[in-house]
C-alpha positions as CSV (number, residue, x, y, z in Angstrom):
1,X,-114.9,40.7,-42.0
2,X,-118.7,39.6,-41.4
3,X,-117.8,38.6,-38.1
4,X,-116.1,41.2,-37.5
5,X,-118.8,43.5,-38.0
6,X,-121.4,41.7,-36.7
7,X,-119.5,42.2,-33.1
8,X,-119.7,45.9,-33.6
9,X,-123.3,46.7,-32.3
10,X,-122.6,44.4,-28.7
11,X,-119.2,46.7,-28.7
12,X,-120.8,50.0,-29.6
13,X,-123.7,49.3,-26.2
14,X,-120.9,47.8,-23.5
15,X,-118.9,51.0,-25.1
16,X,-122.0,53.7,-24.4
17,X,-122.6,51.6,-21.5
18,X,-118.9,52.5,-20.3
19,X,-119.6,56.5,-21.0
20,X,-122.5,56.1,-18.4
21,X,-120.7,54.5,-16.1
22,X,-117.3,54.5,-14.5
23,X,-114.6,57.2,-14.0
24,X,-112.7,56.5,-17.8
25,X,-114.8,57.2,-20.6
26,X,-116.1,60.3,-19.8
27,X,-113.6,62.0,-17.7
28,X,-111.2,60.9,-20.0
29,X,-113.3,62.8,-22.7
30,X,-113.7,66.0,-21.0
31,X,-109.9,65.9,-20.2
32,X,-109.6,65.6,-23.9
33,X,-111.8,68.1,-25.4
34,X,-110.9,70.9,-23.1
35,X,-107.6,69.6,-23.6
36,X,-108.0,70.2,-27.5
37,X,-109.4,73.7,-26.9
38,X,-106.4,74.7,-24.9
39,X,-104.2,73.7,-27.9
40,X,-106.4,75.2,-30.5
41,X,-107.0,78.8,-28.6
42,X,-103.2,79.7,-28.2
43,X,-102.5,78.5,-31.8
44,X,-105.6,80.3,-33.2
45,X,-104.6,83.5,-30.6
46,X,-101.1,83.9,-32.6
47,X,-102.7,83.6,-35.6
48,X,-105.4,86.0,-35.2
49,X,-104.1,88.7,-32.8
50,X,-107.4,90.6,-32.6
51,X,-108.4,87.9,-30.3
52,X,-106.6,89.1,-27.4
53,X,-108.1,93.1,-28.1
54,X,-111.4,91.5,-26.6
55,X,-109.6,90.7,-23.2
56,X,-110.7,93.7,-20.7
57,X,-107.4,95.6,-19.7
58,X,-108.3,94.8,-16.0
59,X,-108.1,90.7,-16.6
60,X,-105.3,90.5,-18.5
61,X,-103.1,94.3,-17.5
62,X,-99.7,92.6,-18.9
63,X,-100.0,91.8,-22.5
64,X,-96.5,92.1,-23.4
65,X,-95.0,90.1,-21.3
66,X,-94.9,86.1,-21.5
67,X,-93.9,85.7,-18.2
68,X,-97.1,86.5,-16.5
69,X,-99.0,84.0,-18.7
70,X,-96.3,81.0,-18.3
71,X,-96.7,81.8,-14.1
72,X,-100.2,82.0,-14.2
73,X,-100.9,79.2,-16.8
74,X,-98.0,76.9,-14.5
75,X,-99.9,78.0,-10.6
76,X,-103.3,77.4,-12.3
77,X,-102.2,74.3,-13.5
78,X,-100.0,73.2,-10.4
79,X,-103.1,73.7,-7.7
80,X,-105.8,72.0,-10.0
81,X,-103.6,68.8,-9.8
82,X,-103.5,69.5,-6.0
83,X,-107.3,69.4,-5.4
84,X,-107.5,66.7,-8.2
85,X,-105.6,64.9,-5.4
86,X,-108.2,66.0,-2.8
87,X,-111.2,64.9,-5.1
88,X,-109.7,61.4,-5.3
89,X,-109.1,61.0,-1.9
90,X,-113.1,62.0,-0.8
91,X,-113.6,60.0,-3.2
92,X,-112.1,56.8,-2.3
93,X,-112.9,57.6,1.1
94,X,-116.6,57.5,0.0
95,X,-116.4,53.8,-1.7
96,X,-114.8,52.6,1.3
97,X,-117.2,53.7,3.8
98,X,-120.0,52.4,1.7
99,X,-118.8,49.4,0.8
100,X,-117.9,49.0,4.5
101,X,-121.0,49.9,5.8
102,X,-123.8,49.1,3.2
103,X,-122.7,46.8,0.4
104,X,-119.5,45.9,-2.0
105,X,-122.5,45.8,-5.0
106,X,-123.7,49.4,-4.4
107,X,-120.1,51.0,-6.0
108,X,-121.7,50.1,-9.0
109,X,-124.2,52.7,-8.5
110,X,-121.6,55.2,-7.3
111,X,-119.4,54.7,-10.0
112,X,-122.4,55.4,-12.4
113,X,-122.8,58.8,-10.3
114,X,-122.4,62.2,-13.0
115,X,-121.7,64.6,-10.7
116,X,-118.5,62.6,-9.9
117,X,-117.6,61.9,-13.4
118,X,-118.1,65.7,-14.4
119,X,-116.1,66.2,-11.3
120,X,-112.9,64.6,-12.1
121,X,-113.1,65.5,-16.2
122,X,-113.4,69.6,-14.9
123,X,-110.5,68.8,-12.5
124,X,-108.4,66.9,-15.5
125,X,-109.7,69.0,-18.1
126,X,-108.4,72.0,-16.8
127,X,-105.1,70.6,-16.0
128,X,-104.8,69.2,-19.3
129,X,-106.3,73.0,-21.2
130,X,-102.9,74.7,-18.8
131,X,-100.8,72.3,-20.0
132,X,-101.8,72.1,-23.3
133,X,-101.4,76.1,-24.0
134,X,-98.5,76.8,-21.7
135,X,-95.8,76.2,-24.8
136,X,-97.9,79.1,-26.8
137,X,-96.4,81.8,-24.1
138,X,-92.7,82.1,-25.3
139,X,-89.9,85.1,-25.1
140,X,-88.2,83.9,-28.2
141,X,-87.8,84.3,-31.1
142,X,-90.9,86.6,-30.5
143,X,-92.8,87.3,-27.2
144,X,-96.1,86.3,-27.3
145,X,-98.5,86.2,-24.2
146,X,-102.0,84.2,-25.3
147,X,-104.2,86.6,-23.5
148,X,-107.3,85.3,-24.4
149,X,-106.4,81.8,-23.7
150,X,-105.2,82.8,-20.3
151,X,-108.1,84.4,-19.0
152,X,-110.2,81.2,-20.5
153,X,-107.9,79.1,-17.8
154,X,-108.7,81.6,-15.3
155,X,-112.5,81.3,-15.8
156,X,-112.0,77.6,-15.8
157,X,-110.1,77.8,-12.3
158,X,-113.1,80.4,-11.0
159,X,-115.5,77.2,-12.7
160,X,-113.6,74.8,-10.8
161,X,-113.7,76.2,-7.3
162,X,-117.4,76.7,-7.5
163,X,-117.6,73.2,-8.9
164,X,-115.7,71.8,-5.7
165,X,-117.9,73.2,-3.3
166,X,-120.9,71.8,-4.9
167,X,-119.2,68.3,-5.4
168,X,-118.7,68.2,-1.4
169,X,-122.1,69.0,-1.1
170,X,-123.0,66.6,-3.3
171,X,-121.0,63.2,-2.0
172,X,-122.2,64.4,1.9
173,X,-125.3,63.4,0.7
174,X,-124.3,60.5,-1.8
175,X,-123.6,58.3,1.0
176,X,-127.0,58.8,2.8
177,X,-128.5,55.1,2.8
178,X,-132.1,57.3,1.6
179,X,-130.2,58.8,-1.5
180,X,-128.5,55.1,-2.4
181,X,-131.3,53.2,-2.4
182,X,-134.0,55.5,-4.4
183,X,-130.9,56.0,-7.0
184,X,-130.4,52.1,-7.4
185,X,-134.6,52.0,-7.5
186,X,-134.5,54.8,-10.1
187,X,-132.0,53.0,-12.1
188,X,-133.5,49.4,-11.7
189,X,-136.8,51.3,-12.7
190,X,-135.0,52.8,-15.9
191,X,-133.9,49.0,-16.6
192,X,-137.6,47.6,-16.1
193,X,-138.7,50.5,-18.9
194,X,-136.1,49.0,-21.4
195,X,-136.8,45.6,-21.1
196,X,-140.2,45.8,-20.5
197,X,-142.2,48.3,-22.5
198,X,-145.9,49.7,-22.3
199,X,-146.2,48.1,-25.9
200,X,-144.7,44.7,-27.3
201,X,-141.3,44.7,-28.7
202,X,-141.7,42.8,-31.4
203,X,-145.2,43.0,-33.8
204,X,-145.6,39.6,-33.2
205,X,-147.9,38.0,-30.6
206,X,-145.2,35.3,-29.1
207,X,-147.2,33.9,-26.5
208,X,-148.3,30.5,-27.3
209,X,-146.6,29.6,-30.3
210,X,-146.6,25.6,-30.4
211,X,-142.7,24.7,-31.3
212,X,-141.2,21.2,-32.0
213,X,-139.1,20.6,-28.5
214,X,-138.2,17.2,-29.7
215,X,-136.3,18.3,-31.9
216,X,-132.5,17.2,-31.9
217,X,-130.5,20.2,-30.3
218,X,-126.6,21.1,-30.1
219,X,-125.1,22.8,-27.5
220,X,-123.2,25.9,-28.1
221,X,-120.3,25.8,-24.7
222,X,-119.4,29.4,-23.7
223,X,-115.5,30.8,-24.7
224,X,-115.1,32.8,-21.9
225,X,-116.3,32.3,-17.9
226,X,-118.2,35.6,-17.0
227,X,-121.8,37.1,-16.3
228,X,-124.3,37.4,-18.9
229,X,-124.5,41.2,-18.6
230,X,-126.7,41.6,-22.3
231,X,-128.2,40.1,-25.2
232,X,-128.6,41.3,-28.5
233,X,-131.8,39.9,-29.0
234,X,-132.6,41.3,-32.1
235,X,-129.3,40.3,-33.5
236,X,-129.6,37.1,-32.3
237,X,-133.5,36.5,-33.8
238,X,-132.0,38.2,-37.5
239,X,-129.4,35.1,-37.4
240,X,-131.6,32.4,-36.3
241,X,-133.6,33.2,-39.0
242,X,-130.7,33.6,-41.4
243,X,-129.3,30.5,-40.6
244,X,-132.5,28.6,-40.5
245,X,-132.4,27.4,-36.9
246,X,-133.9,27.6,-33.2
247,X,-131.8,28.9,-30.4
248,X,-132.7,28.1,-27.6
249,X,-131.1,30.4,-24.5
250,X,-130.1,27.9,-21.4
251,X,-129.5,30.8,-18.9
252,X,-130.6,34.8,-18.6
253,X,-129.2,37.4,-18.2
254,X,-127.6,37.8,-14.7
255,X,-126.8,34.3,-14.6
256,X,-123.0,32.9,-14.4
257,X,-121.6,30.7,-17.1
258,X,-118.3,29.2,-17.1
259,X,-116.3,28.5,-19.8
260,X,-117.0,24.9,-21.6
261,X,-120.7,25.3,-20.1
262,X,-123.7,25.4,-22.7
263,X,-124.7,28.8,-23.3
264,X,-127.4,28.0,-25.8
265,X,-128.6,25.2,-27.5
266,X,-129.4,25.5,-31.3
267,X,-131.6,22.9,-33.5
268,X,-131.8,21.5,-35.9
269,X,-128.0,21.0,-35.1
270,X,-126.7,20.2,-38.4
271,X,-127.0,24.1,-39.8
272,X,-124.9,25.0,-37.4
273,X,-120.7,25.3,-38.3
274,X,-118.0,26.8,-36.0
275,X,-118.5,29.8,-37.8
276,X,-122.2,30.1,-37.1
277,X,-121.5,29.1,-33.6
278,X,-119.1,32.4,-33.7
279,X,-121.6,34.9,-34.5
280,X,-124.2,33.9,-32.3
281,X,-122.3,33.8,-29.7
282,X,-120.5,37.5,-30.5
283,X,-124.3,38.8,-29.8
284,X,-123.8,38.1,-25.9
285,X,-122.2,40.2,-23.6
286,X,-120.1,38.2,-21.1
287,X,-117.7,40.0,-18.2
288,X,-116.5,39.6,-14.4
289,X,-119.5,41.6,-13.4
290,X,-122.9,41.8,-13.4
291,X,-124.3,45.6,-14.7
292,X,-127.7,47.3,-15.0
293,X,-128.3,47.1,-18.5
294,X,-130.4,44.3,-18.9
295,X,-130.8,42.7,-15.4
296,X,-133.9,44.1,-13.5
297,X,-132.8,41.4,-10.3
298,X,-129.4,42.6,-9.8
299,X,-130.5,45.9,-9.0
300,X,-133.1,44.2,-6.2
301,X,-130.1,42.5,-4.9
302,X,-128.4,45.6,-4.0
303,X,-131.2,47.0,-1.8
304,X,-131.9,43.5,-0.3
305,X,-128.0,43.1,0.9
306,X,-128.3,46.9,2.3
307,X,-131.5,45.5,3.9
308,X,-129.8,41.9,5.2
309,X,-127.2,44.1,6.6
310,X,-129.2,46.5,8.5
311,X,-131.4,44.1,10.2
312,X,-127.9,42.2,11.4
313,X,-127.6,42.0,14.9
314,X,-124.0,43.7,14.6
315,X,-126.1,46.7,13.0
316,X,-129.5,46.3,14.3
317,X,-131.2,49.5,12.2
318,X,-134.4,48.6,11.1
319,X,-135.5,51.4,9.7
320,X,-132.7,50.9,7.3
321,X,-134.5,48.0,6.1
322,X,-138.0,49.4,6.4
323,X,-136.7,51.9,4.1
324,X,-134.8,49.4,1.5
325,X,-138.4,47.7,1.6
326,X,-140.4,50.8,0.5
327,X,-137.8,51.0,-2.5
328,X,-138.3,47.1,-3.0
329,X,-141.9,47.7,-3.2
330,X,-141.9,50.5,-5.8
331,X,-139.8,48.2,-8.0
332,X,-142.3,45.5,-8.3
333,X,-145.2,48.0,-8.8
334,X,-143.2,49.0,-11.7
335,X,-142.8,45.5,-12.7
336,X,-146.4,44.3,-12.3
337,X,-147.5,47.4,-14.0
338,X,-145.6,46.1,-17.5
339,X,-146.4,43.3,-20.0
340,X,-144.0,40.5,-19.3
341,X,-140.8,40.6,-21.9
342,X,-141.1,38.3,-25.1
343,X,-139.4,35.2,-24.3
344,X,-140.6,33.3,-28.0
345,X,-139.2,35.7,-30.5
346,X,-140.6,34.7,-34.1
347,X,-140.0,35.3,-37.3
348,X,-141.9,34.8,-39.7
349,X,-145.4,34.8,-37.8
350,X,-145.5,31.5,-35.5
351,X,-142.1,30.6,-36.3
352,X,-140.4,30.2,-33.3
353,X,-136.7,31.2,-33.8
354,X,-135.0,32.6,-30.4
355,X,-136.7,31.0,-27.2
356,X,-134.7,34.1,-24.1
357,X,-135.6,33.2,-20.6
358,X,-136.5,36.1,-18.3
359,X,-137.3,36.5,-14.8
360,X,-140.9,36.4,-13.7
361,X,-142.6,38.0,-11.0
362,X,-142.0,34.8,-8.9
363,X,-138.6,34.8,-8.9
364,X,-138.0,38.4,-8.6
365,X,-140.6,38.5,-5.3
366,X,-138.5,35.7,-4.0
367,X,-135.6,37.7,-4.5
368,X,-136.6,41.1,-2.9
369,X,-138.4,39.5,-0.2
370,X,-137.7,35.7,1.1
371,X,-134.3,36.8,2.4
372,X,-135.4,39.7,4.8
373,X,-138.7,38.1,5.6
374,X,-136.3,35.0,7.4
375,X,-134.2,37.3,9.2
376,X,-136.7,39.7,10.4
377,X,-138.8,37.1,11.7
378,X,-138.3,38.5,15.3
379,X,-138.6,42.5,14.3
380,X,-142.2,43.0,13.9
381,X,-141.8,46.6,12.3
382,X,-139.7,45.0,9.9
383,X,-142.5,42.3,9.1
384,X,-145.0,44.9,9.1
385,X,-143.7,46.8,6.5
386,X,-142.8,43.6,4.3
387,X,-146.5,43.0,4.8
388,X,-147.8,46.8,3.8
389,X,-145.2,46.2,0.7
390,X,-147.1,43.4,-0.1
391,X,-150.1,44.9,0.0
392,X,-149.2,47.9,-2.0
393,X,-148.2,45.6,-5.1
394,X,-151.5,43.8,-5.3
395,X,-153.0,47.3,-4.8
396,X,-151.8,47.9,-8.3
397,X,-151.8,44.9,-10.0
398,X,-155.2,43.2,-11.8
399,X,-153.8,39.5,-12.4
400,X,-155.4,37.1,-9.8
401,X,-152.2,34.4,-10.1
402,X,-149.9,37.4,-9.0
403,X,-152.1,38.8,-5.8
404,X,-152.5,34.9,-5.2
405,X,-148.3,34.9,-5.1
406,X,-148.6,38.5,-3.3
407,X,-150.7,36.4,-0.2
408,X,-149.0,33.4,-0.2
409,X,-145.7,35.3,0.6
410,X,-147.7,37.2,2.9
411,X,-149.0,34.4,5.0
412,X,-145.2,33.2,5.2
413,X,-144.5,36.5,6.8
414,X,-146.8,35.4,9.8
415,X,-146.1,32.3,9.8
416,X,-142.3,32.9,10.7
417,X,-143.1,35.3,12.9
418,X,-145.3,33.2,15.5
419,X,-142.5,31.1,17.4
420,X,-140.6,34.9,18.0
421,X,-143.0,37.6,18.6
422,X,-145.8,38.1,21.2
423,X,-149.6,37.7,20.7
424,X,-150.2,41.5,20.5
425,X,-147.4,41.6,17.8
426,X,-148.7,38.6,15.8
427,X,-152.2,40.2,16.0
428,X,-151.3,43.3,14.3
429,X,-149.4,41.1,11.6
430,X,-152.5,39.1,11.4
431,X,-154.7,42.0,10.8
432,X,-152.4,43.5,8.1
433,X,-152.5,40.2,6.3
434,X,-156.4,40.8,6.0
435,X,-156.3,43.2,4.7
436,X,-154.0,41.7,1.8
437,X,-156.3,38.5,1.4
438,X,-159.3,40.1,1.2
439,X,-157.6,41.3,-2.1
440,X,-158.4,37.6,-3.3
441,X,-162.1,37.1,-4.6
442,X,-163.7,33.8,-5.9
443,X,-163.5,35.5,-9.8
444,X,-159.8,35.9,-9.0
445,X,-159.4,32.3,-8.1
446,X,-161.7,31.2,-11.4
447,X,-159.5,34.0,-13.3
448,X,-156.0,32.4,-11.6
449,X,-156.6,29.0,-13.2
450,X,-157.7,30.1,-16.4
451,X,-154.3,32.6,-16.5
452,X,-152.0,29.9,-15.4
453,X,-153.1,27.5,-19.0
454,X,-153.1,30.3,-20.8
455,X,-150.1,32.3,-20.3
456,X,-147.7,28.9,-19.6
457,X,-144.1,29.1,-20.9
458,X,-142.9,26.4,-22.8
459,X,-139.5,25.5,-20.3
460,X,-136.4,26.8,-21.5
């Protein structure tokens, strides 16, 4: 029953995760509710006749006969499922082109879009509220025509025309490359504020904390192949101390791990049963896919893959790219702008109990930039906007070992680009990157070294 339980609160967030995104939960919902309200007007209009009295005369003229409400009720119902068809087919015919043309990874994000999941619920909602009151309207024994609930379907149709218009209007400019990326940057931005808040997490300064690493460890194998899409870190740190242990995390979040692979390692290994092994493992959400709840990277992937394919030489649209870049940048100005996530979560004070690998800064520049600074090496606008990106970040950022990492990349850029661009070209690269080193000053290079002992994470 414990167990049970304890799987609950990883359900309950892949669950709300669900409502947010993906054309189920909520549709299915709104069908449901409006659905409801269908059933429960008619029954409540028989009940209480001085319902229909509030119905103007010129809505609803024929209140005496059933007929009318059964046609209208059945033509209402009949021509939603119509355009529900239409809806679906825009739809579809949306994915496709972007997948096609931009990225597979990006129907994520559309999938995720409101509009369209309020879109079909209306659509099946409405559907489902005809349906749902058409037995009320009956000849026998006793005519009754649900007035009231009748003219709600007919402001619901009204509701759903208007709606239509503004969806079309809406997935025109859904599959606008501008509107894409800046709603995967939004979203990857909303992901950075989770993980990675103004204040610590925990009360609990982490960084530091000496820990036995000789310890004897035993590996915990994973049930089930799939993405580490989230970890319930809290969870997880209330059961290492429970159980007395250390877990140590092997991979992060984003990362595959097949079944029979060590997920974690946990020390010292004799506390540790099959059932022990259960729980902690129940706090990890594994799947086919990789999702936006806690992975800040795979939302960089997505605009680097629109990027990649952009500056193809079957597409050949830089300013594709040059746009995907300005989104890249904004990301890791966001990123340099927050305290790094807890990776040694203790408890009690300078007990290290949970030890959670998360990407750095080095890894997620290497990611947003190394692939498109390679393949633009012969488009210099490309490689001058990689270089202004650059330069924005350490604009922002205070920490001498990250502008160091800022130039570094930087000088790369140039680097790749001297066997394939002119001399004018490379001088205006040259003078852009300048203007980015000058960002390094001999305190920053004192302050690097004294940051890189200081803020070390023990490897996990």
């Amino acid at each position: 029953m414990r167990f049970v339980t304890n799987r609950l609160v990883p359900l309950l967030r892949t669950a709300m995760y669900a409502l947010r995104g993906g054309f189920l939960v909520r549709p299915l919902l709104i069908s449901i509710a409006l659905g409801v309200l269908g059933a429960s007007l008619s029954s409540l209009e028989e009940t209480v006749p001085v319902l229909s009295a509030w119905v103007p005369a010129v809505l609803f003229p024929s209140r005496a006969d059933p007929q009318v409400a059964q046609i209208i009720l059945g033509a209402i119902a009949g021509s939603i499922m119509t355009v529900v068809s239409i809806v679906f087919a825009i739809l579809l015919m949306t994915l496709t082109l972007a997948s096609m043309q931009f990225s597979p990874r990006i129907l994520v994000s559309f999938v995720r879009d409101r509009v369209t999941q309020w879109t079909l619920g209306i659509f099946l909602g409405t559907f489902a509220y005809c349906v749902a009151a058409l037995p009320a309207a009956r000849s026998l024994p006793q005519p009754f025509a649900p007035v009231a609930t009748v003219t709600g379907a007919m402001l619901l149709a009204l509701t759903c025309v208007a709606w239509l218009i503004f969806f079309i209007q809406h997935i025109s400019r859904a599959i606008s490359v501008n509107h894409i990326v800046d709603r995967i940057a939004r979203e990857t931005e909303d992901v950075i504020d989770d993980i990675m808040p103004a204040s610590q997490q925990y009360i609990y300064e982490t960084a530091g904390v000496p820990f036995d690493g000789n310890e004897r460890e035993v590996p915990v194998d994973n049930t089930v192949s799939g993405y580490i899409r989230y970890v319930d870190t809290g969870r997880l740190l209330y059961l290492a101390k429970a159980f007395k242990v250390r877990v140590r995390m092997l991979r992060r979040v984003g990362h595959f791990g097949p079944a029979g692979v060590a997920l974690f390692r946990v020390s010292p290994g004799e506390r540790l049963n099959p059932q022990r092994a259960r729980e902690l493992l129940s706090t990890f959400d594994i799947g086919p896919t990789r999702t936006m709840q806690q992975d800040v990277e795979f939302g960089v992937i997505q605009i680097v893959d629109i990027a990649l394919k952009a500056i193809s030489p079957a597409v050949n649209d830089p300013s594709t790219a040059i746009t995907c870049i300005d989104q890249l940048g904004r990301i890791l100005i966001r990123f340099v702008s927050r305290k790094p996530p807890v990776s040694l979560l203790c408890d009690p004070p300078h007990v290290v109990r949970v030890i959670v690998p998360w990407i750095d800064i080095e890894g997620l520049l290497d990611t947003a930039f190394e692939q498109i600074r390679y393949y633009a090496r012969s488009d210099v606008a490309v490689s001058l906007r990689l270089l202004r990106a650059l330069d924005d970040v350490a604009s922002t950022c205070h920490d001498p070992r990250i502008i160091e990492l800022l130039v570094a990349r930087g000088r790369r850029v140039v680097t790749g680009c001297v066997e394939r661009l002119d001399a004018g070209h490379i001088e205006k690269l040259r003078q852009r990157l300048n203007a980015l080193e000058v960002r390094i000053t001999p305190s920053n290079v004192e302050g690097s070294f004294q940051v890189s002992k200081t803020n070390g994470a023990p490897p996990a």
